[in-house]
N, C-alpha and C positions, 0 to 999 in steps of 0.2 A: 175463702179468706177475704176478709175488706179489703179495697183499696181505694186509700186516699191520695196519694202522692200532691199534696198541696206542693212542692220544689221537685228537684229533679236530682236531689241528691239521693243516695245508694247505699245501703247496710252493706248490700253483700253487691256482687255482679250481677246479678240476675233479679233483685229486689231492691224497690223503694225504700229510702230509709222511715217515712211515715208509715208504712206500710206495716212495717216490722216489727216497729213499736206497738203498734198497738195493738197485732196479732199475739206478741207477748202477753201486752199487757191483760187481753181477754185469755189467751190460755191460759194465765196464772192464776187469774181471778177464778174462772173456771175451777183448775185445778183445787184452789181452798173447799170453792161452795161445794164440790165431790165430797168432801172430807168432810168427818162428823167429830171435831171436837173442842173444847170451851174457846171463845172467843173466834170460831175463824169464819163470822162474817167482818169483823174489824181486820183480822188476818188478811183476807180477801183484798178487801178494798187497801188494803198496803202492799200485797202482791203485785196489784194493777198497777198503783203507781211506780213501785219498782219495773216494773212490765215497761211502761211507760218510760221512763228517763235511763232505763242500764245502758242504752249505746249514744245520747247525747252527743256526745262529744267525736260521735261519727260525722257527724256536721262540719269539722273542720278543714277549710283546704288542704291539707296536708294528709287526713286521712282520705280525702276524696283523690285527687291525686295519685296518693298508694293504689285507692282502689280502683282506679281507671286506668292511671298511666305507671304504675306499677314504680312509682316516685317514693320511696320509701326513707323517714326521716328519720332525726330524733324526737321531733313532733307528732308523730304519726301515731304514737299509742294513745289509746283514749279511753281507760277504764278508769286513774285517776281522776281526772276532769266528769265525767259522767258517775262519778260515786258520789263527788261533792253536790253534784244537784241533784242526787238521789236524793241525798242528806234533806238539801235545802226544799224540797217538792213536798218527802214524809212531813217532815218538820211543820213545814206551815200548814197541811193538810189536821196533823195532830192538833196544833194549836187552836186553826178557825173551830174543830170540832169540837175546842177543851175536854180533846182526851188527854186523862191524868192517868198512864195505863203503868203498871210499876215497870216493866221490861223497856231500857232505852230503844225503840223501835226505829230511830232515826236515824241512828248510830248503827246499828244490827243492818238495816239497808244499804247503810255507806258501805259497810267490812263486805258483805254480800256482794252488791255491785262491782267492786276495789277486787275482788278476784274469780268474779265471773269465768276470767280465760285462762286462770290458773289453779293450782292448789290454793288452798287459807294459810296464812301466811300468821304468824303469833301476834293476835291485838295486841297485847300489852307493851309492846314496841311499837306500834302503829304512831303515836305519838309524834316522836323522833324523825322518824321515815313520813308523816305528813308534813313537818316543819321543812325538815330535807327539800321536799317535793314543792312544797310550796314559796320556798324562797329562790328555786330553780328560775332559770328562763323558759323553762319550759311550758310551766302554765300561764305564766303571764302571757308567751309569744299566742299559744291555745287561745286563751281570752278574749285577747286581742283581735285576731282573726274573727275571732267568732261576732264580738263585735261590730266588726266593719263589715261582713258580710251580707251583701243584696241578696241570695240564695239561704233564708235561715227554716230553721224549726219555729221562729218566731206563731205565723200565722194556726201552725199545728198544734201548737201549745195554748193557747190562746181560746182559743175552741176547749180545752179542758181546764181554763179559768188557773191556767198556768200563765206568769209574766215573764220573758223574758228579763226586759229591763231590771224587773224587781232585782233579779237573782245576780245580773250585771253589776248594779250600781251598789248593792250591798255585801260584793263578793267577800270584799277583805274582812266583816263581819263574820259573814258564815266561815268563811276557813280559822278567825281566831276563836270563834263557838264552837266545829269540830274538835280543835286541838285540845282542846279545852279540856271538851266533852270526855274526849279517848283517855286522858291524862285523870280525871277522875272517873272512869267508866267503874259502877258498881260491877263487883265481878259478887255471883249467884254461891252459893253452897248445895243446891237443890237441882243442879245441871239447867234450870229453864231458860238462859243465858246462849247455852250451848246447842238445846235443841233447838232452839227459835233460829238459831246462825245457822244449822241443820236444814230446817223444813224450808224456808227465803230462799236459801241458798239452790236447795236440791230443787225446787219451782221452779225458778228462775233459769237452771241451766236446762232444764229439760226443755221448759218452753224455747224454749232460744234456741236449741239444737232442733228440735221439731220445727219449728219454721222456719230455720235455714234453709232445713235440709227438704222442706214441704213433703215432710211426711205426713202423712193421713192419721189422723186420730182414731183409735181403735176404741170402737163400742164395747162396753162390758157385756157381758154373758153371764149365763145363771148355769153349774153344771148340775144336771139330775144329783138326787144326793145317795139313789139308792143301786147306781150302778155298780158297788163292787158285791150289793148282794144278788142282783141279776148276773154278773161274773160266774161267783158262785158257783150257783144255780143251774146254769149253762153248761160249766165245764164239769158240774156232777161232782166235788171235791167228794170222796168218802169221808165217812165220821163215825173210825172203827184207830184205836192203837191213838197215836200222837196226834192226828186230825180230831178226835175227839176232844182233846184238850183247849187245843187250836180253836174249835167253834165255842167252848166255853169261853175262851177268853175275848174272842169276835162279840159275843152275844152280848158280856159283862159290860164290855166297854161300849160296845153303840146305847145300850140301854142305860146306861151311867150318863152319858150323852144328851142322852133325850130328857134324865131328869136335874140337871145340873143349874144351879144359880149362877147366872151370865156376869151377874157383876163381879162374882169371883173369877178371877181370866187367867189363873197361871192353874197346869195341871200336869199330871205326870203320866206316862205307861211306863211302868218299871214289870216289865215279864223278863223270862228265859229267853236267853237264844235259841232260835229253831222255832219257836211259838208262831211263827208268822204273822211278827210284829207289823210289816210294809200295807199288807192286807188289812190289819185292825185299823193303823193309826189313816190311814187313806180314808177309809170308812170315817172315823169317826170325824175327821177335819173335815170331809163334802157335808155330812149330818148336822156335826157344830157349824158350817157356813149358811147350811138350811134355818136352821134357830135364830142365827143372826140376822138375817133377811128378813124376816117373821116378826122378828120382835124388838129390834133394833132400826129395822129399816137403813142398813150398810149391806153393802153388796161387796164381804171382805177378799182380796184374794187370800192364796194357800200358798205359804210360802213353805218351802220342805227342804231342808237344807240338813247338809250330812259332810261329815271330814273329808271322807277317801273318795280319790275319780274312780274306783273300781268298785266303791259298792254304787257311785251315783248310775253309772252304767246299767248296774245289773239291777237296781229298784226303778230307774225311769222307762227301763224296758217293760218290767212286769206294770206298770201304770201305763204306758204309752198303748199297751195291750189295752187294758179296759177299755178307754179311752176312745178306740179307734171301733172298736166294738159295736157303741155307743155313736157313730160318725162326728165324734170329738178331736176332728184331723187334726185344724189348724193349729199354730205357733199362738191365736190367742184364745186357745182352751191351755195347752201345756208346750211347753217354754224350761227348754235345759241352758241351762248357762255356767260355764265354768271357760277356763281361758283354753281349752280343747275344744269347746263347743264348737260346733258350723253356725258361721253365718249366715241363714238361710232363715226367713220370716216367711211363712205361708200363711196366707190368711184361711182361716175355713169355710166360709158361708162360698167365696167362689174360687179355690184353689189358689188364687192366685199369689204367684212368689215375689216378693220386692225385691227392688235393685241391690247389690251388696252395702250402698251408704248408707239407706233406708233402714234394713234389713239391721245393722250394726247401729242403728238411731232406738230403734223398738226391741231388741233384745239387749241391750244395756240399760232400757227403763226400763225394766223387767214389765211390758206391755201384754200380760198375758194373767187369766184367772187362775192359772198353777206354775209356779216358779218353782223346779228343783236344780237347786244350784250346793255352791261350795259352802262352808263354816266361812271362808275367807271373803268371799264373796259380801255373803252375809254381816257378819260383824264388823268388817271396815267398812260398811254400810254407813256402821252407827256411832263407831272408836275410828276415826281418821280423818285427814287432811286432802285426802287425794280425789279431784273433781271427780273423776272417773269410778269412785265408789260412791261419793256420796250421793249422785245425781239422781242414783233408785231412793234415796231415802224417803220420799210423802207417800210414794208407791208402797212403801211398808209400814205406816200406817193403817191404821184401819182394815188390819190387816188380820189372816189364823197365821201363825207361826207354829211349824213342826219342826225341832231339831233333835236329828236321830243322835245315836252314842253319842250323846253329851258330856261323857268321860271324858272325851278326848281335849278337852277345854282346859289347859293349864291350869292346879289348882292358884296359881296365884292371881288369878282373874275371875275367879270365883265373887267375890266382891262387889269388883264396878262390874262383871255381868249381873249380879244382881240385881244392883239399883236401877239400870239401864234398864235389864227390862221388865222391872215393877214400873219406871217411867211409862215405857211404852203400850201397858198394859194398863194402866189409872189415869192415864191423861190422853194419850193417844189410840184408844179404841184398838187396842192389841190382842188376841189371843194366844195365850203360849202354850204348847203343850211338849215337855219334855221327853224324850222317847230311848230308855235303855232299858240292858239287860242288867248292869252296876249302875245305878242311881247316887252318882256324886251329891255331896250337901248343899249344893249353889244355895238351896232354899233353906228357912227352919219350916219344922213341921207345920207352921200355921200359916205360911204365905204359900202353901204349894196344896191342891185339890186330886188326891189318886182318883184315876177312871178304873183303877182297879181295885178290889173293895177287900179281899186278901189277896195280896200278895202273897204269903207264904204259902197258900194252899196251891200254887201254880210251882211257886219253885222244887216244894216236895213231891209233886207230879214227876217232873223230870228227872228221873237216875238212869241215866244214859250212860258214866264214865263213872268210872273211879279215879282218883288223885296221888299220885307218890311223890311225894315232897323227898328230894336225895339234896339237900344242900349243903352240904361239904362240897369245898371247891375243888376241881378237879380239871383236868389239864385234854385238850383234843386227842392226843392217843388214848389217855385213860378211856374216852367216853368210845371211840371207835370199837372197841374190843367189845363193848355193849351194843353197842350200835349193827355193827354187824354181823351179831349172833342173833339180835331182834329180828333182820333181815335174810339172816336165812334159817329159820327155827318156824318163824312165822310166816310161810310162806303164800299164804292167801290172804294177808293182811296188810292192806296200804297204812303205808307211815310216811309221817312228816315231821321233820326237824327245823325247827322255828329260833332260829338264830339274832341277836341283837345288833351284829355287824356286817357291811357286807364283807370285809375279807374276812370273818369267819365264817362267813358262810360260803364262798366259795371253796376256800378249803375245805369245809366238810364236802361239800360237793364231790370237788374233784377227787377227794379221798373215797367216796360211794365209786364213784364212777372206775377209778381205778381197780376196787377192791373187784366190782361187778364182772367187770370184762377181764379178769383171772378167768372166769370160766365160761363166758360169755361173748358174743359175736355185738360192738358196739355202734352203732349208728348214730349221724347227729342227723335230722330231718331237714325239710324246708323251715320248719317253726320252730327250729331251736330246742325241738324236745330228742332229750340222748333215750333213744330205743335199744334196750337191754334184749338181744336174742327177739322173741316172739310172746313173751308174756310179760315185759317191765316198761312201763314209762321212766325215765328218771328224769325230774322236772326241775329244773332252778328257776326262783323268782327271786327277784331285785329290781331295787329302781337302778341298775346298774343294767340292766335289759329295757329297750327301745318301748316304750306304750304300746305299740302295734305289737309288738310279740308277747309284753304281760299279757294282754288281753286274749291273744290267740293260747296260750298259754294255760289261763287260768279255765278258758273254755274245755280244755283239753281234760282237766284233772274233772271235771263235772262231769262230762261225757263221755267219758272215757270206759270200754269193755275191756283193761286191759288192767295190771296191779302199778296203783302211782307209788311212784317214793319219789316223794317233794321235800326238796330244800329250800329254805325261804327266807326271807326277814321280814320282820314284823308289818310289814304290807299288807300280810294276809287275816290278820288279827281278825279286826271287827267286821260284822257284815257278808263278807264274800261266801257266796252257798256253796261249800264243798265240803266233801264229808270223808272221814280220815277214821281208823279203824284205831291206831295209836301214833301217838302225837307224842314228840320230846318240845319243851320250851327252856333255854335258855334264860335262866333268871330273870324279872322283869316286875314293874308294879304287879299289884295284886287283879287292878283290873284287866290291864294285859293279858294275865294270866287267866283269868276266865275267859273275857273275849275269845284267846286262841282254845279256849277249852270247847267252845262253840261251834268249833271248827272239825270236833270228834263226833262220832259217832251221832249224827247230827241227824238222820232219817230214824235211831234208835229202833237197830237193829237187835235181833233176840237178846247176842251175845253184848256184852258192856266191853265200852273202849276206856283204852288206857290213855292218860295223861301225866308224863313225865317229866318233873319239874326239877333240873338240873342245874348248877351252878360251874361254869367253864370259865377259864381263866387260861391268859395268855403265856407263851415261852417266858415271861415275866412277871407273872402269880396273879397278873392284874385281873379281876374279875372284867367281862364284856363289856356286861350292862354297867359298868361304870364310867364307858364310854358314853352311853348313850340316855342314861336316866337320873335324876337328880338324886344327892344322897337322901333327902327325906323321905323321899316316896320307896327306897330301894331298903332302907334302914326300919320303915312304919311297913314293908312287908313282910319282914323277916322276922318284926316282932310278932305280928299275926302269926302267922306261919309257925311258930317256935312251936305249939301244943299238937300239930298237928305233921304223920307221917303219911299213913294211909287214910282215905275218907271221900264218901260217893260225893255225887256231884249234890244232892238234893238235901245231905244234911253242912254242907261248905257255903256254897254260893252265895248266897243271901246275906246268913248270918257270918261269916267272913268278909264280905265287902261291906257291908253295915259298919261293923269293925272297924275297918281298914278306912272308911272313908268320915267316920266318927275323928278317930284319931288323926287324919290330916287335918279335917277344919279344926281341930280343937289346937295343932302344934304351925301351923300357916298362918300368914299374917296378908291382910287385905296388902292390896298395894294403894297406900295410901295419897303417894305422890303421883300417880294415874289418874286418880279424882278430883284428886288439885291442880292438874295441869287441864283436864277438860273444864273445868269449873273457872278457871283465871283462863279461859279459851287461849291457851298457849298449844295453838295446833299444829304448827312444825313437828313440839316433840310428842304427841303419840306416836307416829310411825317408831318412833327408836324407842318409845316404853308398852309398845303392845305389839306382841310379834306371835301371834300362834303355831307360828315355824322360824325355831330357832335355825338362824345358820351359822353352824358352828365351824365351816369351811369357806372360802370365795370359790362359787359351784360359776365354772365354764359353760356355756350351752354349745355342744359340739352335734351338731348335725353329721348322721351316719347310712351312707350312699351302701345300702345293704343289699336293696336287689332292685330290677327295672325301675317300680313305681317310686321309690326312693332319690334313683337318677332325676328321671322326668320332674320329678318336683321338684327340685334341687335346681337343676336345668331351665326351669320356668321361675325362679327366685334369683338368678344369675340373671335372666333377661330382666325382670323387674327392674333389678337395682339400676342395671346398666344405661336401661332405654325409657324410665319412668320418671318423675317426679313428682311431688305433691301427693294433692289429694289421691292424683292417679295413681301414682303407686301405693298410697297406704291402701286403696279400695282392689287394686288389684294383690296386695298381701292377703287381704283378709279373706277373697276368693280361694286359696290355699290354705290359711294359716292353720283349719282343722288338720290335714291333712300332713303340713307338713311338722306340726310338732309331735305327730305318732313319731317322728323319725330322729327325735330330739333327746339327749340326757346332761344333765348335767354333773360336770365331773370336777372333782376337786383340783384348784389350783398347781398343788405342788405334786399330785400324782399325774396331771395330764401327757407329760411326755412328750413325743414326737408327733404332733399335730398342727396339721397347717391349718391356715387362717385365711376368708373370703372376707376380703377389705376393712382386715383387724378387728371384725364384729364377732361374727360367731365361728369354731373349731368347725373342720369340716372333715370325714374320713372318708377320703375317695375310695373308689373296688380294687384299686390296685397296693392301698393300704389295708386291709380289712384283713389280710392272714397276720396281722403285726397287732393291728389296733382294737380289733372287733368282735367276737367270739360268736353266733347264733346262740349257742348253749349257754353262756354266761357272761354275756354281753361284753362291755369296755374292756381292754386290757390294759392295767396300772401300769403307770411308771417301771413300778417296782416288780411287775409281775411281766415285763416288756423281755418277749424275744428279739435276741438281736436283728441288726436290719444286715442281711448282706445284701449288694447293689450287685 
């Protein structure tokens, strides 16, 4: 990195403030000329000078001070002050050049700069809040200083045909030409407004955190494109029964692949469950990144992103596999990121592991050619306010985008996902490929490219299950008497019951569990699984069970030489590889209802698995699922559903969800004022109008001291708090933070109960609370379901 240090004044403690600037200002530059789309050599050279002037007003005594002598004012913040000669810098640069360019660019810099060290805060009040700022003493006192100041940026600016003085003596100018500005800012209809606040913005912090923090710039890489057919190959998959289908649909889609028209960019794989979707769509995203390289000359990453932590687990594994195969060790070949992730950066070419700051710098820029990360992740990427998401945003440019069960997407976001990402596929060099086994309508048929060329000939392939649709409502003892004649009539048959709540699901639970050990010798293990005599698992999943035990858990029902009978909630839906002989569900959307149908007879074994679709309702008639699902989606199932009683999987699937997902876009309404609030860049309120996890309760994070390594962790975040501060303790959090939120749940406000609290932050259940608070078999114990405490 240069160093100029023409003064002696300091960005950070350990860096010149000349220094810093203009490490920005080249990384940013940098960062555009990377990027391949309209305008961003002008982009470029706007980047720089934002690069250039974001920490100006670090020049002042008062910030110098702060950062020397730890002298901390009201004066001392300096994002204001250094946004207005963002302003004034782009501004004169636009004008010597008479660019007439339509996007206010100088204005778009100020709001960028103006919250560098924060979230975006709503322009269309900016106005107000500059006037505010401006007739403060605060900037005049800033000014002033800076003014009289023998130690300036003067000499540094100067050199890049920057004047001080100019900016000095004409300030009252430009602050009444910002105010001006913001007060009539054109707001867009076509989001270009929004993305432009997007891509500046997301540069900008990234470079700035990379040179703070002198992290190393990570080289791109190219990965072989033909590794998962060398996998293959290797591991000898047969291709006799379901593998034969399997390489059919492998083969359709890499060669669909190889003949597809690039400037159409959005595409779909809509196969079955069980197909061995992770394997196809892998393939065909290294193949599509091969094409683009070729013929585009972009070297896109692969971004792969998916709802659930328990299928990202179980699909980054079987990729991490290829991968490693292939000596495609490092963190910048493949890169998992969700808020359980480790932070742990390894580079490949020489092993070597970055420090935890570093390390947490490069896997929040998602600094890697394969990112599989969350939905959440992803999309508040591109819909939000909060630094911390959008920071990946240029890095997802120019980019393959895979996102699996795309059902999972609120239909009422169906909409601005659309447009969003037709944006980022027509303007900014995107590739989308959608990836399910129910293919929601985001698209119409003419804006979306199948890699698969019949679809219906793959769905009719698979008759794996049959279907019993019993929906007459019916109450937890009624269905018990079923329930447990299925379980002992069927006695070489694993079943799972797929519940919508979790207190009905514990109750079915614990009602298995009762009924079992009538005749039976009952065990609960290390892991939480209740061992029926010698030949039963009996399993419960919930996110009411600690992440470290779902996972051991779910490994258990795959693995397993033993007969599972699993209770569950809807957790287990989409994605997770296990396979159930007969399956009961719990009323539920229609997709749901397949998804968990995915979960039967799933290797299609001789015999055909049952899928039994029930309707349960509480000591108060109330159906479940209307707990937990909206009435349209639960009303547009029931209407589907109405013609049909019994019926295989391969004449339903398809053309029932087809149905099912016709009649939602046709009865759903865009959400209008979603598009109106990113288009009028009022970016406060996304966060409260885009939420792809409702929270329909105030959820406690209560930390659960279950067995030693639980303690020790706990134990080692006690010393943190206690003996740390700062950077130092956030860098020594995140040395833990994987580990310790396996040990983490959150639990509903009014049923939390009798639990203490470590320094009124988070719920803690010591070992000596754990027969009261804590179950192995099924995790938290509610309020409501609380054994007394005797002392």
């Amino acid at each position: 990195m240069k160093k100029l240090s023409y003064s002696k004044l300091k960005s950070h403690p350990h860096k010149f403030l000349e220094d810093h600037l203009e490490n920005v200002a080249n990384f940013s530059k940098s960062s555009f000329f990377s990027l391949v789309f309209n305008n961003n050599k002008l982009y470029s050279e706007i980047a720089y000078l934002i690069g250039l002037s974001h920490d100006f007003a670090k020049s002042t005594s008062y910030f110098q001070n702060y950062l020397l002598k730890s002298e901390k004012t009201e004066f001392t913040p300096h994002s204001f002050l250094s946004a207005i000669f963002t302003y004034y810098v782009v501004n004169i640069y636009l004008k010597n050049n008479k660019i007439n360019f339509s996007l206010e660019l100088d204005i778009i810099a100020f709001i960028v700069v103006l919250h560098h060290h924060g979230n975006i805060r709503n322009v269309p009040t900016l106005d107000d809040y500059f006037d505010n700022k401006v007739d403060s003493k605060l900037i005049k006192k800033q000014l002033s200083d800076l003014v009289s100041k023998e130690d300036s940026l003067d000499a540094f600016y100067k050199k890049k045909n920057i004047i001080l003085n100019d900016f000095y003596n004409n300030f009252e100018e430009i602050c009444e030409d910002i105010s001006d500005r913001l007060f009539d800012f054109e707001y867009e209809t076509n989001y270009d407004n929004y993305f432009s606040v997007l891509l500046f913005y997301s540069v900008l912090l990234d470079a700035d955190k990379m040179d703070a923090s002198e992290s190393e710039t990570i080289n791109r890489s190219v990965i072989p494109s033909g590794i998962v057919d060398d996998y293959k190959i290797k591991h000898s998959f047969n291709k006799d029964g379901i593998n034969k289908i399997r390489e059919e649909a492998y083969a359709e889609v890499n060669k669909k692949i190889n003949d597809l028209d690039l400037n159409n960019k959005i595409y779909s794989i809509n196969l079955p469950t069980g197909i061995g979707k992770t394997l196809t769509g892998l393939s065909a995203v290294l193949k599509l990144k091969n094409r683009i390289i070729n013929e585009y000359n972009i070297n896109p990453r692969i971004i792969y992103s998916l709802p659930f932590l328990s299928i990202i687990d179980q699909n980054e594994h079987v990729i991490r596999d290829i991968f490693n195969e292939n000596n495609l060790n490092g963190s910048d070949f493949l890169l998992k990121h969700n808020y359980l992730a480790e932070m742990k950066y390894v580079k490949n070419d020489d092993n070597e592991e970055y420090d935890i700051s570093n390390s947490k710098i490069l896997i929040e820029g998602w600094n890697s050619e394969f990112i599989i990360t969350t939905f959440i992740q992803f999309f508040y990427s591109l819909i939000g306010n909060k630094n911390s998401f959008l920071r990946k945003f240029h890095n997802i440019t120019n980019s393959i985008i895979l996102l699996d069960e795309i059902q999972s997407i609120p239909y009422k976001y169906w909409g601005i996902i659309n447009e969003i990402l037709k944006k980022l596929a027509n303007e900014y060099n995107c590739w989308i490929i959608l990836m399910t086994a129910t293919q929601p309508f985001i698209f119409k048929q003419n804006e979306i490219i199948s890699l698969v060329n019949n679809v219906d000939y793959y769905f009719n392939q698979f008759d794996r299950i049959d279907y019993n649709f019993e929906l007459e409502d019916i109450s937890l003892d009624e269905f018990y008497n079923e329930l447990f004649g299925v379980i002992s009539k069927d006695v070489d048959k694993d079943v799972m019951v797929v519940l919508n709540t979790i207190k009905s699901s514990m109750e079915v639970y614990n009602s298995v569990k009762t009924y079992l050990g009538e005749s039976n010798e009952i065990k609960i293990d290390d892991d939480g699984i209740c061992r029926v005599g010698d030949d039963i698992k009996l399993i419960y999943l919930s996110t009411n069970i600690l992440p470290f035990y779902r996972l051991k858990k779910i490994d258990a029902i795959k693995n397993s030489d033993k007969r599972n009978i699993v209770i569950t909630t809807q957790l287990i839906e989409a994605g997770v590889d296990i396979d159930m002989d007969i399956v009961y569900r719990d009323f539920a959307p229609l997709d749901s209802i397949i998804q968990t149908a995915g979960r039967c007879n799933r290797s299609w074994k001789k015999s055909k698995g049952i899928v039994n679709v029930i309707s349960l309702v509480n000591e108060n008639g109330k159906r479940f699922s209307q707990f937990v699902y909206q009435t349209l989606l639960l009303n547009t199932t029931r209407e589907v559903l109405a013609s049909y009683s019994k019926i295989s999987e391969k004449s339903f699937n398809l053309r029932a969800s087809n149905e099912y997902f016709e009649l939602i876009s046709e009865r759903s309404f865009d959400d209008d004022n979603l598009k109106l609030i990113l288009n009028q860049l009022q970016f406060e309120e996304i966060p409260l109008n885009f939420k792809l996890i409702e929270n329909r309760n105030n959820g406690i994070d209560v930390f659960v001291c279950v067995n030693a390594e639980a303690e020790e962790i706990f134990n080692r975040y006690i010393d943190i708090c206690e003996n740390l501060s700062g950077i130092e303790r956030k860098n020594a959090f995140l040395e833990i933070k994987n580990k310790f939120y396996q040990y983490v749940i959150s639990v509903d406000e009014k049923k939390i109960g009798a639990v203490n609290f470590y320094n009124g932050e988070i719920g803690v259940i010591w070992p000596e609370d754990l027969t009261f608070k804590y179950s192995l078999d099924v995790g938290f114990i509610f309020e409501d379901n609380e054994a007394p405490m005797i002392w």
